[in-house]
C-alpha positions, 0 to 999 in steps of 0.5 A: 267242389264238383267234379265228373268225368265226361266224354264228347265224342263229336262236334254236336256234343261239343256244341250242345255241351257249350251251350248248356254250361254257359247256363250255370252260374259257376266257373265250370273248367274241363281238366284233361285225363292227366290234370296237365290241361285245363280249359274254361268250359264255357269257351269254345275254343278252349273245349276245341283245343283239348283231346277229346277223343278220352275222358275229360274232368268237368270241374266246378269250384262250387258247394251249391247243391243247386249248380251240381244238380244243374250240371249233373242234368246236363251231363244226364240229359246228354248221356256224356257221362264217362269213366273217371280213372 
């Protein structure tokens, strides 16, 4: 399993952020800070219903050295890499 905590701070990083997982060839869900939410990654609606203004786990049930690297980019890419508590 992979697991990263992540940070979109505005609507372009939510939008950018869609866009690119919906590229990975997993599930990927985003978990709130407290584990009590989970979302499909690849829906927008479900990112825009979260609270984003804190940390949210991004979750891939996968051991495919491939997609970690491939989620590990975009979250490089797009400097959303938050702190995991």
């Amino acid at each position: 399993m992979y697991q990263r905590a992540i940070k979109l701070p505005n609507i372009n990083d939510v939008y950018a952020f869609h866009k690119r997982i919906n590229e990975v060839s997993c599930d990927v869900d985003l978990v709130s800070e407290n584990f009590h939410y989970t979302v499909d990654a690849k829906s927008l609606m479900g990112i825009l219903s979260m609270n984003l203004t804190s940390t949210v786990i991004i979750r891939a049930i996968t051991n495919e050295e491939k997609i970690m690297h491939q989620i590990d980019k975009i979250i490089k890419d797009m400097h959303i890499e938050g702190d995991m508590e």
